[in-house]
C-alpha positions as CSV (number, residue, x, y, z in Angstrom):
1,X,13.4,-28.4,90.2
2,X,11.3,-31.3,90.3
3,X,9.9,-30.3,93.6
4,X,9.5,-26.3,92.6
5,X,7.2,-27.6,90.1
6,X,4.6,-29.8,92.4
7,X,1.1,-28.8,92.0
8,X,2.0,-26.5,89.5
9,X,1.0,-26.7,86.0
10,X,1.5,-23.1,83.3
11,X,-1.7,-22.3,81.5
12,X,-1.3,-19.5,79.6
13,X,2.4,-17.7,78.2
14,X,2.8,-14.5,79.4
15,X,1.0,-12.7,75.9
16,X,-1.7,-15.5,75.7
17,X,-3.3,-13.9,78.8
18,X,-6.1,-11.2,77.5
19,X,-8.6,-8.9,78.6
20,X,-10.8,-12.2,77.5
21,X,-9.5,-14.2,80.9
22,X,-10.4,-10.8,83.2
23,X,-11.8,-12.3,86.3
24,X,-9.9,-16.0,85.8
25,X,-7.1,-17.7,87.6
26,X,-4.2,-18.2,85.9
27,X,-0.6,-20.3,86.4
28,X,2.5,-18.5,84.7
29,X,5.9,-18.8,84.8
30,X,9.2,-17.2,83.5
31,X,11.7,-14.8,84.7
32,X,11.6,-11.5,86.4
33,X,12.0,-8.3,84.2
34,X,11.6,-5.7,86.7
35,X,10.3,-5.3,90.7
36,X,9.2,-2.0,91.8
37,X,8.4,-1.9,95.5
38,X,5.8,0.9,95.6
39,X,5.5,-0.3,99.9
40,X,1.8,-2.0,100.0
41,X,2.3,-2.5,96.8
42,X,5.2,-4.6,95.2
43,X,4.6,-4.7,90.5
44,X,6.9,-7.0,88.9
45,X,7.0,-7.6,84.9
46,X,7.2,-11.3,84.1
47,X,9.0,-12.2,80.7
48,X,9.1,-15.3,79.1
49,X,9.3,-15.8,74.9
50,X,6.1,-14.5,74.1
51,X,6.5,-11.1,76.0
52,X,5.6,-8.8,79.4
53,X,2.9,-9.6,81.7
54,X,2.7,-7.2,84.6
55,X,1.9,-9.0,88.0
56,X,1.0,-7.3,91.6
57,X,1.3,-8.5,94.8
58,X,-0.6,-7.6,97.4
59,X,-0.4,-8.7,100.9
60,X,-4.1,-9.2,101.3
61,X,-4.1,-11.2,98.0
62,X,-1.0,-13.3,98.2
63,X,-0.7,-13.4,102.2
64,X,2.2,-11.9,104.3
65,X,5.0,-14.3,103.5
66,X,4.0,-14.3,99.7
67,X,4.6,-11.0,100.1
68,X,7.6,-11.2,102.0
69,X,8.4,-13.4,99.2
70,X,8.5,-11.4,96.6
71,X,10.1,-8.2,98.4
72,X,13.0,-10.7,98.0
73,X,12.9,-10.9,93.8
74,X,15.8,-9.7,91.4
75,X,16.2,-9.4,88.3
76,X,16.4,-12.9,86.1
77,X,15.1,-14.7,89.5
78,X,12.7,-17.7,87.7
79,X,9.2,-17.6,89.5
80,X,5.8,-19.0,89.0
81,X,2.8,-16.9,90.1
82,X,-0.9,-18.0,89.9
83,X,-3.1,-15.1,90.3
84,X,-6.3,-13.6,88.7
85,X,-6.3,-11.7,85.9
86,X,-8.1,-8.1,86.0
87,X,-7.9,-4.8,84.5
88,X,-5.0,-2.9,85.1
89,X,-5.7,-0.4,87.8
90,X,-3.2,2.4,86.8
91,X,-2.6,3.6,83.2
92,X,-2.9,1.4,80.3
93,X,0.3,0.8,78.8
94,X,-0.3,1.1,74.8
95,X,3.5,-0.6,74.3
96,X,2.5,-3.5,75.9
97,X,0.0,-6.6,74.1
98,X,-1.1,-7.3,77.9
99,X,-0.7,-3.5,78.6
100,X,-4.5,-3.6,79.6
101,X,-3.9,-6.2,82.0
102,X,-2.4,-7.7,85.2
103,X,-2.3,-10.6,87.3
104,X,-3.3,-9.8,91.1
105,X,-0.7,-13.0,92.2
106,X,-2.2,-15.4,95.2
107,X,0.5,-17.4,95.1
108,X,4.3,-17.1,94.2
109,X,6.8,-19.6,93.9
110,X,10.9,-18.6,93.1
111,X,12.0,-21.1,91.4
112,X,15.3,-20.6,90.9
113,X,17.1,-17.2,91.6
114,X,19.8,-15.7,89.9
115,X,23.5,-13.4,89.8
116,X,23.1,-10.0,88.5
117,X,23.6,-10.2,84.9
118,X,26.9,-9.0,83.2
119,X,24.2,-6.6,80.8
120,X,21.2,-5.9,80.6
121,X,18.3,-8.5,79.3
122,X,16.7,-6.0,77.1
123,X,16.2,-5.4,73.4
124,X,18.8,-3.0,71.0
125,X,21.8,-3.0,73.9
126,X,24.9,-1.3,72.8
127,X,26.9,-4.2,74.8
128,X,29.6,-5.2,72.9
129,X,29.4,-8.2,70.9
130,X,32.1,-10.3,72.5
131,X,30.5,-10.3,75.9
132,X,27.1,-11.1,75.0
133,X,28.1,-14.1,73.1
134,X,30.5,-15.1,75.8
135,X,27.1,-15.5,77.9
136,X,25.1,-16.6,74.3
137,X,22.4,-18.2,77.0
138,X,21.9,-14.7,78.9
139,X,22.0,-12.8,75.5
140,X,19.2,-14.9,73.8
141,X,16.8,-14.1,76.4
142,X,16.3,-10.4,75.0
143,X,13.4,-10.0,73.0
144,X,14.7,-9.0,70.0
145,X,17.2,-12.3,69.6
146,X,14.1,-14.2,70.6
147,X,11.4,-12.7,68.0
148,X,14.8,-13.7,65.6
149,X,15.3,-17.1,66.2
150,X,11.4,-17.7,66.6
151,X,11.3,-16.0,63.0
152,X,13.8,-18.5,62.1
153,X,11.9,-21.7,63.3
154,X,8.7,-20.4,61.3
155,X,10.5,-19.7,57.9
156,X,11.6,-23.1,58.5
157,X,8.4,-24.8,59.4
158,X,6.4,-23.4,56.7
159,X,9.3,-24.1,54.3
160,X,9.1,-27.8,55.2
161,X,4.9,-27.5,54.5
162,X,5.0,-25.8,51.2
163,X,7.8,-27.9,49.8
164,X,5.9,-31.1,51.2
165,X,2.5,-30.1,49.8
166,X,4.5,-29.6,46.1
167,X,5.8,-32.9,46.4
168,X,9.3,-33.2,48.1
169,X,10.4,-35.5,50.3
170,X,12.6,-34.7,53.1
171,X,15.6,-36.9,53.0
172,X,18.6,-37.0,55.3
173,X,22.0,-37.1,53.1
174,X,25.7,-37.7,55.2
175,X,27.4,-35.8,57.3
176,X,30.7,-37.4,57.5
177,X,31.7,-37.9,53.9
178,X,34.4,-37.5,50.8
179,X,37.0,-34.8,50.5
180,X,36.1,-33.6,47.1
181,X,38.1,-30.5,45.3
182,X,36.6,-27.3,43.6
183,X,34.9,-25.5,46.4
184,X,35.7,-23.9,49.5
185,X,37.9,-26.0,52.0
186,X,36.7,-29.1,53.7
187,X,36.8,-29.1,57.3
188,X,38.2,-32.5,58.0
189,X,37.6,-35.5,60.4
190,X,40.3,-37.9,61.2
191,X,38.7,-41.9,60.8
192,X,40.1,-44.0,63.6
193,X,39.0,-47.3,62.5
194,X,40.6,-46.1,58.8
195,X,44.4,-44.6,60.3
196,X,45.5,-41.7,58.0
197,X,42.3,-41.6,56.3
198,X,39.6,-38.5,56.6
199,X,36.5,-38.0,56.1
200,X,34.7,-34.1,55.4
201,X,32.3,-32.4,56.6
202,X,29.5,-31.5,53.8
203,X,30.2,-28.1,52.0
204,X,26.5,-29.1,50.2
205,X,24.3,-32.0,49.8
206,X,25.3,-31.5,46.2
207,X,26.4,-35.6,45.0
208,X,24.1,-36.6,47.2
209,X,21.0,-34.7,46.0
210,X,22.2,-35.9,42.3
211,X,22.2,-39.2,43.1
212,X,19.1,-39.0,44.9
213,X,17.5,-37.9,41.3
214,X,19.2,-41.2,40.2
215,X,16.8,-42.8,41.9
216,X,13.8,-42.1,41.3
217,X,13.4,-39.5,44.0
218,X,11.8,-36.7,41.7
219,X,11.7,-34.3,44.3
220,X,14.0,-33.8,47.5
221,X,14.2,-31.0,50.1
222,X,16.6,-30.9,53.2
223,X,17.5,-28.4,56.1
224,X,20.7,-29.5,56.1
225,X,23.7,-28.2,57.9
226,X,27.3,-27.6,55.9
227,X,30.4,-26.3,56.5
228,X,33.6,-24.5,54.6
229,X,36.0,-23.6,56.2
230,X,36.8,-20.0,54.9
231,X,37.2,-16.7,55.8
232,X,34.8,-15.4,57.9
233,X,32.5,-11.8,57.4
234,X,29.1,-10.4,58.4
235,X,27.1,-12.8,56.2
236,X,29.2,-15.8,56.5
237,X,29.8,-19.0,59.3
238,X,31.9,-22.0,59.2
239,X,28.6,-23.8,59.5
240,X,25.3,-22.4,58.3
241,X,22.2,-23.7,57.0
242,X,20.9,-24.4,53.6
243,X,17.1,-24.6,52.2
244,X,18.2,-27.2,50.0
245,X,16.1,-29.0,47.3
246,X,16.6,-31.2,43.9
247,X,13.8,-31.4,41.2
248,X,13.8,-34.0,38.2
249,X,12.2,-33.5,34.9
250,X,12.7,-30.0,35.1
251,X,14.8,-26.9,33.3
252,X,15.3,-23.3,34.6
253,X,11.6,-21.9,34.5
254,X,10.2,-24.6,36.9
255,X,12.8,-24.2,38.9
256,X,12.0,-20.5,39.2
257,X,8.6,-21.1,39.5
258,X,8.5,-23.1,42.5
259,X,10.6,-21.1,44.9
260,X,9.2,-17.6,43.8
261,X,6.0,-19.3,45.2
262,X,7.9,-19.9,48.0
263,X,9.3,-17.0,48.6
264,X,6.2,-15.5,48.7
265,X,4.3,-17.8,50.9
266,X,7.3,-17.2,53.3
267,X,7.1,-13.2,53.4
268,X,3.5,-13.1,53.7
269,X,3.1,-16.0,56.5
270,X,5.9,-14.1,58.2
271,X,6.1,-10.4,57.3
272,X,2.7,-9.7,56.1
273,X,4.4,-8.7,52.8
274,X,3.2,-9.3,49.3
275,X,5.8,-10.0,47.0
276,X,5.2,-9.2,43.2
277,X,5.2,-12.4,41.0
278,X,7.2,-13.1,38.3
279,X,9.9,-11.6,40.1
280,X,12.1,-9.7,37.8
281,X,15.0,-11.7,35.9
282,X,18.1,-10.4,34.4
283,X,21.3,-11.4,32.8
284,X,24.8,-12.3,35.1
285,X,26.2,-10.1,32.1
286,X,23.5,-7.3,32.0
287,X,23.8,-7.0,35.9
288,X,27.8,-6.8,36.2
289,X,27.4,-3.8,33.4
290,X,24.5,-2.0,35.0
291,X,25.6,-2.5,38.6
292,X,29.2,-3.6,38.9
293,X,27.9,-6.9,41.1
294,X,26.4,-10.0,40.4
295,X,24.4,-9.4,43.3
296,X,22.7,-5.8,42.6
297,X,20.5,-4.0,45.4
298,X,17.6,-2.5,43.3
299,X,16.3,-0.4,45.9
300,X,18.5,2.5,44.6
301,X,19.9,3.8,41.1
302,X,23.3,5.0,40.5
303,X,24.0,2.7,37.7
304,X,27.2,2.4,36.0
305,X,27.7,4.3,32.6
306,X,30.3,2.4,30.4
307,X,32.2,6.0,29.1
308,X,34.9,4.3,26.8
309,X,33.5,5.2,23.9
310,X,33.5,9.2,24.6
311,X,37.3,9.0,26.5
312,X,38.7,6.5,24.3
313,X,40.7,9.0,22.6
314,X,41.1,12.0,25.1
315,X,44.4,13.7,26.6
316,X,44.0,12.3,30.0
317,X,46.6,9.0,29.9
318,X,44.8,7.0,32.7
319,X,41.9,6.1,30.9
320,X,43.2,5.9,27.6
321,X,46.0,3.4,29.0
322,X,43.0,1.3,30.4
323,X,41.4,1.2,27.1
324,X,44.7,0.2,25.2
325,X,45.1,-3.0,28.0
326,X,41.8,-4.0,27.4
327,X,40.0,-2.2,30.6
328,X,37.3,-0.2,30.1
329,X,36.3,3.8,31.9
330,X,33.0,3.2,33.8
331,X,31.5,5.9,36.0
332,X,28.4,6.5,38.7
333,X,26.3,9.7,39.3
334,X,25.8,10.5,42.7
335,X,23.0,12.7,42.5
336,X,23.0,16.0,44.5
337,X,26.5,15.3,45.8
338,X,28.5,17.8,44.3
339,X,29.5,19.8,46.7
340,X,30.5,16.7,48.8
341,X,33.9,18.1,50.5
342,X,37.2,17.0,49.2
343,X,38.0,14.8,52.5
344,X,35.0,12.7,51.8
345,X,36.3,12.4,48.5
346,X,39.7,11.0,49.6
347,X,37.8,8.6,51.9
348,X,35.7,7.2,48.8
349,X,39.3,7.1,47.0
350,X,40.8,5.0,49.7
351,X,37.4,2.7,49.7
352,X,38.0,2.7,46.1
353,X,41.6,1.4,46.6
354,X,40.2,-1.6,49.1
355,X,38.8,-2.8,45.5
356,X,41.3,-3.0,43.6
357,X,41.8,0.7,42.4
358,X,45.0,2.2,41.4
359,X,42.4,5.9,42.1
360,X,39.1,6.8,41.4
361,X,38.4,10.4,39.0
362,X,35.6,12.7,39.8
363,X,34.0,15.5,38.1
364,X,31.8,17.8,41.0
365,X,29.6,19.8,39.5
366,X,28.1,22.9,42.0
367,X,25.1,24.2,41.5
368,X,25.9,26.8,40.2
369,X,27.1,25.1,37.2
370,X,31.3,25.5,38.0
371,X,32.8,22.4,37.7
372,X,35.8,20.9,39.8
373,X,37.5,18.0,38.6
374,X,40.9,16.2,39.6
375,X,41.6,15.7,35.6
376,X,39.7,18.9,34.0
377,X,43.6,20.3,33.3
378,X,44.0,16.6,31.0
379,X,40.8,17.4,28.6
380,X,39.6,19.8,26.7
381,X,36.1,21.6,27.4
382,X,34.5,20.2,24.4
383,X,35.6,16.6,25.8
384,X,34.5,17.4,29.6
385,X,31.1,18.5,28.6
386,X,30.7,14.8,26.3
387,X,31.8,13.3,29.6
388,X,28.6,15.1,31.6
389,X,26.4,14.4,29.1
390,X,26.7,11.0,28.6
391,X,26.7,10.8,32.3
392,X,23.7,12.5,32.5
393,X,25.3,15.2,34.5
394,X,23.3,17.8,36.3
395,X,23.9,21.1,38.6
396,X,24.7,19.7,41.8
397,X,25.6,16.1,40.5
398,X,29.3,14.0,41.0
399,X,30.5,11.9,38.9
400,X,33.1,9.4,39.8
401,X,35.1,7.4,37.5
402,X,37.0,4.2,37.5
403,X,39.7,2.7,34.9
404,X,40.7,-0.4,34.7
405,X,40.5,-4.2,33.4
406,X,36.5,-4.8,33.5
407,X,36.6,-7.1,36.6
408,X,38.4,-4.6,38.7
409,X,35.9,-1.7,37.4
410,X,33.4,-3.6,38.3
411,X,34.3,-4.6,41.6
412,X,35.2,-0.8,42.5
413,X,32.5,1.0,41.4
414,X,29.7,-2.1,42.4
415,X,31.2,-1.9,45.8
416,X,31.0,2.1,46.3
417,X,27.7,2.6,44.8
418,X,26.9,0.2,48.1
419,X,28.7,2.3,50.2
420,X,27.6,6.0,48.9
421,X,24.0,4.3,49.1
422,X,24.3,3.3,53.1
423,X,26.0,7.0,53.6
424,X,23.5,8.7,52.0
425,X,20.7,6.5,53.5
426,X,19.0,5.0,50.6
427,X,18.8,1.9,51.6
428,X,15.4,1.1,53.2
429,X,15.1,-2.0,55.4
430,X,11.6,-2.3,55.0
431,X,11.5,-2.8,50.9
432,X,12.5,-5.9,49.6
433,X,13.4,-6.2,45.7
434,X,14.1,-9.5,44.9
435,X,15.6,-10.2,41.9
436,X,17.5,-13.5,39.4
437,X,20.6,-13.4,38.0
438,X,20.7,-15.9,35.0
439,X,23.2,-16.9,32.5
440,X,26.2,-16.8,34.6
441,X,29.9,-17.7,32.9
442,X,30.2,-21.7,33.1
443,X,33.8,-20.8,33.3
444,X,36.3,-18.2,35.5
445,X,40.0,-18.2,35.0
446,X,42.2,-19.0,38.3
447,X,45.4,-17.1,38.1
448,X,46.7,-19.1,41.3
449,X,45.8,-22.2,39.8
450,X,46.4,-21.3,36.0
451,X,43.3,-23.0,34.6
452,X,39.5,-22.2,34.6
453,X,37.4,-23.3,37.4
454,X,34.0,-23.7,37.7
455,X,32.3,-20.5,38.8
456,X,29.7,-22.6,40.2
457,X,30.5,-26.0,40.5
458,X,31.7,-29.0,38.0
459,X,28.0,-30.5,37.5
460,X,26.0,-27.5,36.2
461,X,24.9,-27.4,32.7
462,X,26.3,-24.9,30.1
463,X,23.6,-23.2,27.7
464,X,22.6,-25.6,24.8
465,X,23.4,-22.9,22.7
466,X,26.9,-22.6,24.3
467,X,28.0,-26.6,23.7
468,X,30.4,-26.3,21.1
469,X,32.1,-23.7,22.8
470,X,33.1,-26.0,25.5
471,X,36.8,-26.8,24.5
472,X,37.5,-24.0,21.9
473,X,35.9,-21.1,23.8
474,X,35.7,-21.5,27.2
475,X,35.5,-18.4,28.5
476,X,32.7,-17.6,26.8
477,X,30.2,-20.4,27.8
478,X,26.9,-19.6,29.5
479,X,25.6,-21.9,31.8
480,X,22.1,-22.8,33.3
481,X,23.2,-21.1,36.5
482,X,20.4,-18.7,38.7
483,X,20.8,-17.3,42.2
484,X,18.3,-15.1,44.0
485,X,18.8,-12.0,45.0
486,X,17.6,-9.7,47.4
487,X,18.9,-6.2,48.8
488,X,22.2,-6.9,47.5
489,X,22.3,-10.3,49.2
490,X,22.7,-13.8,47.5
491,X,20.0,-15.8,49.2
492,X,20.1,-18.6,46.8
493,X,21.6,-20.3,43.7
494,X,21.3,-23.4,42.0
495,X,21.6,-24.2,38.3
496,X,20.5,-27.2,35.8
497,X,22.6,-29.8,36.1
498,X,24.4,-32.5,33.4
499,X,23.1,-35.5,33.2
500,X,24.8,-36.8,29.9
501,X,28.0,-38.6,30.9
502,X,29.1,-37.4,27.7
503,X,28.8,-33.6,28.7
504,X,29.9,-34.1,31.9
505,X,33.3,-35.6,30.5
506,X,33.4,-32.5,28.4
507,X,33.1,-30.3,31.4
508,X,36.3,-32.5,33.4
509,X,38.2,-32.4,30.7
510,X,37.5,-28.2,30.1
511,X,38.7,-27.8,34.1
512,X,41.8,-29.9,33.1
513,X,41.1,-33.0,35.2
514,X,42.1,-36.5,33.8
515,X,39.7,-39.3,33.3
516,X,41.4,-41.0,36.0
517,X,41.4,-38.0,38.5
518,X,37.6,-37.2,37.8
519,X,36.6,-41.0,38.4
520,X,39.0,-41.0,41.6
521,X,37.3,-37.8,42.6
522,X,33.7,-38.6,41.6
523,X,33.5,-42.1,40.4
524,X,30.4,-42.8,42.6
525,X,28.2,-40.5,40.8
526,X,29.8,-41.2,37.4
527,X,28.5,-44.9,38.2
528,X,25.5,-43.5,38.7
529,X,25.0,-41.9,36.1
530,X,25.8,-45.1,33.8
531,X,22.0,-46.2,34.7
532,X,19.4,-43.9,33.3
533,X,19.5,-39.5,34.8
534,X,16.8,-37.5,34.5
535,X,17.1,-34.2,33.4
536,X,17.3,-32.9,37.2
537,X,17.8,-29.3,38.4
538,X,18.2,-28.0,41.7
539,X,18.7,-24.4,44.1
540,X,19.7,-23.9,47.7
541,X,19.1,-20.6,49.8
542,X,21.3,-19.6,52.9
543,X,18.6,-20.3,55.5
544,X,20.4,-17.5,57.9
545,X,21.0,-14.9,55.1
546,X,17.1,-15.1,54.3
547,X,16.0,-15.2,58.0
548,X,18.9,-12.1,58.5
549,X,17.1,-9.7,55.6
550,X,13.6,-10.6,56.8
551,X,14.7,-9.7,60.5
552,X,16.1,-6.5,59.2
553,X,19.3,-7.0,60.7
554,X,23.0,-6.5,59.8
555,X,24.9,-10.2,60.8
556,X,23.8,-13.7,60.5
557,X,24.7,-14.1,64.1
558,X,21.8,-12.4,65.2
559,X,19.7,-15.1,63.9
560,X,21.8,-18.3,64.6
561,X,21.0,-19.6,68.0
562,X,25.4,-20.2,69.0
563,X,27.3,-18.6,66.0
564,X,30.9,-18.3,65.3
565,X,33.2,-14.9,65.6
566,X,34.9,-13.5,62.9
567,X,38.1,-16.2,63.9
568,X,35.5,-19.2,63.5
569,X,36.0,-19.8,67.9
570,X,32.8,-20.0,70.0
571,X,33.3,-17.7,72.7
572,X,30.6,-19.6,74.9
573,X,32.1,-22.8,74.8
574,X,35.7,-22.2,74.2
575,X,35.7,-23.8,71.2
576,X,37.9,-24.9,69.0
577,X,40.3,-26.4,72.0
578,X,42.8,-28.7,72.6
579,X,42.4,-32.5,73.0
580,X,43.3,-35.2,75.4
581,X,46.9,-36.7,74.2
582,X,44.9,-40.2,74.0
583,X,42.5,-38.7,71.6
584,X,45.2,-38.0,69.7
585,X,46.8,-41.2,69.2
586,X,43.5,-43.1,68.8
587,X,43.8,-41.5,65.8
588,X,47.3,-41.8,64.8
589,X,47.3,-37.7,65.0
590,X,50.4,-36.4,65.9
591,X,50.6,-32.3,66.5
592,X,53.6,-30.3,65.3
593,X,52.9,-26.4,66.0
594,X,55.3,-23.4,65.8
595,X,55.4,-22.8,69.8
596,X,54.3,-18.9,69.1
597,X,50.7,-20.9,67.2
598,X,50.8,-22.7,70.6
């Protein structure tokens, strides 16, 4: 390669020539799109990251065995080509940013050639996903991966500016480091030097970042890498990327503040898109009633209508037996759906069922004002009609109901107003409603575990207001807890943290942990916290869930460089894969799998 390259030096990428170098020569390099042989004439379209650049050769411009030369070129083949630049002699090619221009080569140099590719190096293939991540290196040549992960490295970049121009520093925390409990589960390294002992791979920066407040740090940010090893889905890796940043001296509204700034500077640098500050803020609690979620996609309606109230006391035994265990009857009105046929009804039942739902009611009313239901025979017409109403019921409308304890209601019917939305194609890639979810439960109660847990994590600060509730009512405490949302998607969350030891005992002693367990746990920031915390507060965003929404894409692994598959293995590298037997013993590992694991 070293030789290839002699005399040779790039000066433009492919897009960075212009009509503005017509009648210059020019040195480019990258890899061959297309060759069509047109017999004195031989057009190939380079491609490199910045786009197409047609070039022609000529045997009076590039000589006989230049020509020869390139009569030889395939697809992928790695070439350089200095040439002049002129206007392009057939039609101009609109598609194209150099579609006014070509490069008349003089000189062509292969530089490496290449197999035929197992697909096509081209933008939207249908190839399946297995194979193209197989060859990862092949399948990140297409254009669209490449505008992706060049999206990527710009959010990034002009993250690192903003934050550094508001005052943050960038500071490195560990990558090997303690096993610590309520979270998602560690991935684990095995010490050698310490036999038996382990270290774990960072599910957050979170002690870290505390502890960096500690001292006097005010203001950190980090693109730092973590891992949990959990189940794997579209919008989920075994190792991602966080936006991750601490403030001191702060509460909720400068936290806020700060990052809606950035948010905007980040979709107008990239997207050209002006996002409306203050963005719009409501309650954990107003957002699980209105929209079944904690996450709600406001780019579409079909609210929930809590309907307890009106059924609480009619003949049809479902929903009054929800009511009398303490559930609730919530419904959605999918607008101009009524005459949606029974089979696609059945399929939104068994969706329903993949929730949590024992069924799901409906009430379909035609246009012509009849009105089919799969309970009518269970309620009278005075009681059917209250049930439109306060479902604001229309000609045309259907109404589907769920019954249940409020957490699997709200699960169901958040999760199929998603799905009717994406069937009914309401949900528009090219908006972007951002909105906060505040005031989340300090507190949720683990049935596998038989105690609350922190719905967030151990550190974050209940509502001053909410205090006292701490060991008499803990289901009922608020805490300082915020994530950002945006079509539907969790991009970020982060809460005010405690900084009274006092408090933070409170909160140990609330998730039923010992003094002695909480110091074994998390006795290095509990020293810390013995010498003067400020009030600090903090957020994170998913770096690939932010860069996957503003690349209008479906799956994080379209804008992560070597991602996982859905059974956390790397299909490029083989990985995760068995070790040498010495490895093994260096550090006292020994291996007992079933032989069908094996």
């Amino acid at each position: 390669m070293a030789e290839a390259m002699v005399g040779l030096k790039r000066t433009h990428r492919c897009t960075e020539v212009s009509a503005a170098n017509v009648g210059e020569t020019v040195t480019v390099m990258g890899w061959v799109q297309t060759r069509r042989n047109l017999g004195s004439l031989i057009f190939v379209d380079l491609r490199d990251r910045s786009g197409l650049l047609q070039i022609v050769f000529d045997e009076n411009s590039v000589g006989k065995e230049g020509f020869d030369k390139a009569y030889t070129l395939r697809n992928e083949y790695v070439i350089a080509v200095v040439g002049k630049v002129e206007k392009r002699s057939g039609a101009v090619n609109e598609n194209l940013k150099t579609g006014d221009i070509e490069v008349v080569a003089s000189q062509l140099r292969i530089l490496s050639e290449s197999e035929t590719p197992p697909f096509p190096i081209e933008a939207n293939i249908n190839t399946k996903e297995d194979l193209r991540l197989k060859y990862r290196c092949l399948d990140l040549r297409r254009p669209d991966i490449q505008s992706n992960i060049i999206m990527r490295s710009k959010v990034a970049t002009l993250t690192r500016a903003f934050l550094a121009n508001e005052g943050f520093l960038e500071i490195e925390t560990p990558m090997l480091t303690k096993s610590t409990p309520e979270g998602a589960r560690d991935y684990l390294v095995p010490s050698r030097i310490h036999p038996g002992k382990f270290y774990a791979l960072p599910q957050s920066p979170q002690l870290f970042k505390q502890m960096l407040m500690c001292s006097g740090y005010d203001r950190y940010m980090q693109i730092a890498r973590c891992f949990r090893d959990e189940d794997l889905r579209a919008d989920r890796q075994p190792e991602f990327t966080q936006i991750d940043m601490e403030l001191s001296f702060v509460d909720v509204d400068d936290v806020i503040d700060v990052n809606e700034r950035l948010l905007a500077h980040l979709f107008k640098e990239v997207l050209g898109v002006e996002v409306k500050l203050p963005i719009q803020r409501m309650t954990w609690q107003e957002a699980m009633d209105r929209f079944g979620s904690d996450k709600p996609d406001l780019r579409f309606g079909m609210e929930l209508k809590n309907v307890t109230d009106i059924v609480k006391n009619c003949g049809f035994g479902v929903f009054t037996g929800a009511i009398e265990n303490g559930g609730s009857v919530r419904g959605i009105n999918v607008k101009g759906q009524g005459a949606m046929p029974r089979k696609k009804i059945d399929a939104l039942v068994d969706f329903a069922k993949g929730y949590g739902a024992k069924g799901l009611a409906y009430i379909a009313i035609h246009e012509d004002g009849t009105v089919k239901s799969s309970f009518a025979k269970f309620m009278t017409e005075e009681e059917m009609q209250s049930l439109i109403k306060a479902m604001d019921g229309e000609n045309g409308d259907l109404l589907l109901f769920a019954a249940d304890k409020n957490k699997i209601v709200w699960n169901v019917l958040g999760a199929l107003r998603v799905e009717l939305a994406d069937q009914l194609g309401l949900l528009d890639k090219n908006e972007f409603r951002f909105l906060w979810v505040t005031e989340f439960p300090q507190f949720e109660w683990s049935d596998e575990e038989n105690r609350f847990v922190a719905m967030h994590h151990p550190f974050t600060m209940p509502m001053d207001e909410d205090l006292d509730m701490l060991e008499t009512n803990p289901g009922a405490v608020r805490a300082k807890a915020y994530d950002i949302v945006l079509n539907g998607t969790e991009i970020g969350g982060g809460s005010v943290r405690i900084h009274q030891a006092d408090v933070q005992q409170r909160m140990f002693n609330a998730l039923g942990f010992t003094n002695e367990a909480a110091y074994e746990k998390f006795g290095f920031l509990l020293d810390a916290f013995k010498y003067g915390v400020p009030p600090h507060a903090g957020l994170a965003y998913g770096l690939d869930r932010l860069v996957m929404i503003m690349a209008k894409r479906d799956s994080i692994r379209d804008v992560i460089a070597f991602p996982k598959v859905k059974d956390a293995s790397c299909l490029l590298t083989n990985a995760p894969d068995v070790v040498d037997e010495k490895q093994l013993r260096e550090l006292s590992i020994n291996i007992d799998v079933e032989e069908d694991d094996k």
